[in-house]
Every structure is written in structure tokens, then in C-alpha cells.
C-alpha positions in Angstrom: -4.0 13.5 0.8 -7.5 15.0 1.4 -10.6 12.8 2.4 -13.5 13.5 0.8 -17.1 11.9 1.2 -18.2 10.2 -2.0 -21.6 11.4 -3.0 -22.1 9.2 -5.5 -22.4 5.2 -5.7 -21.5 3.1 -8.4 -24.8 2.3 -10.1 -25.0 6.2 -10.2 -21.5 6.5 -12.1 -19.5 3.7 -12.7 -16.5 5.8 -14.2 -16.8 7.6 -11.2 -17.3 5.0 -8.6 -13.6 3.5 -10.4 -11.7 6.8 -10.1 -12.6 6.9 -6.4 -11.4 3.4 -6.3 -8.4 3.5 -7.5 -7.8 7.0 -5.9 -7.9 4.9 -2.5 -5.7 2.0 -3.6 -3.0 4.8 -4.9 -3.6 6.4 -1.3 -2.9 3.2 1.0 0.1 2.7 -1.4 1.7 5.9 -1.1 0.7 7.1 2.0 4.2 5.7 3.6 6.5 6.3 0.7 8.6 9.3 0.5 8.0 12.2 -1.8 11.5 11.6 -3.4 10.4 7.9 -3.7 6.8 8.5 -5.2 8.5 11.2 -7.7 11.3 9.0 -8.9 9.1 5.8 -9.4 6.6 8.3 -11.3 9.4 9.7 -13.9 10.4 5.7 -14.4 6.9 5.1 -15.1 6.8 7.9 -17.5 9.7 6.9 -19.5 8.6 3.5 -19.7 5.3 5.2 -21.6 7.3 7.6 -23.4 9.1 4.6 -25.1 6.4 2.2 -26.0 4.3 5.3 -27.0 7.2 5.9 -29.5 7.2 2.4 -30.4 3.7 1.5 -30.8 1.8 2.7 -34.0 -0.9 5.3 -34.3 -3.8 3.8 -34.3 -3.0 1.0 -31.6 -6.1 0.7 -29.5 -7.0 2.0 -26.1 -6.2 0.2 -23.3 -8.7 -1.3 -21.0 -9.2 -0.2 -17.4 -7.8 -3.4 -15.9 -4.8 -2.4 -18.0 -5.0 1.6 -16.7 -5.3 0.5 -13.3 -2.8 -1.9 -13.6 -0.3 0.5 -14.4 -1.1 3.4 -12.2 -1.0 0.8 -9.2 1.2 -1.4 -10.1 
């Protein structure tokens, strides 16, 4: 993965300042895993989605970015 310098701090852009965060935390957690690894673990992640999308009604409501992070980490 590319490094980049962050020009921006987080009183300047908060959504910002996360996106870069968790960017980093995906990084150190990946950076040993194999492609094949990181790919299957994604498409498991995906169906799990794909099914409580399908069971969830429309108009459930967003979820917070504890709960974003949470998943794309965890």
C-alpha cells in the first residue's frame, strides 16, 4: 500500500482525519495476510451484508461510525 503524507489534521476535517485512520488500522492488519486470504475474508464479509441487507427493512437507519469501523476492521 502507498504512503502518503496527510495534509490535513483533524480539527481541519474530522471525516477526513477518520478515513485516514482507519486506512492505517486496515494497513497494519493486512499488510502480512495474503491476497488470497484478504479476498476470501472480504467476499465472507460481503455476504454477511448481502444477507442482513435482505433482511433488514428499508428505512432501518444508518449505522454509526463505531459500527462502520467495527466492521471494516473487525
Amino acid at each position: 500500500m502507498e504512503t502518503y503524507k496527510n495534509d490535513y489534521t483533524k480539527e481541519e476535517d474530522e471525516t477526513l482525519w477518520e478515513l485516514h485512520e482507519i486506512r492505517n488500522e486496515l494497513y497494519k492488519k493486512l499488510k502480512s495476510k495474503p491476497v488470497a486470504q484478504i479476498n476470501e475474508d472480504a467476499m465472507r464479509k460481503f455476504q454477511i451484508w448481502k444477507k442482513e441487507k435482505s433482511n433488514s427493512p428499508q428505512d432501518s437507519s444508518a449505522l454509526s461510525n463505531n459500527e462502520i469501523k467495527d466492521r471494516l476492521i473487525g
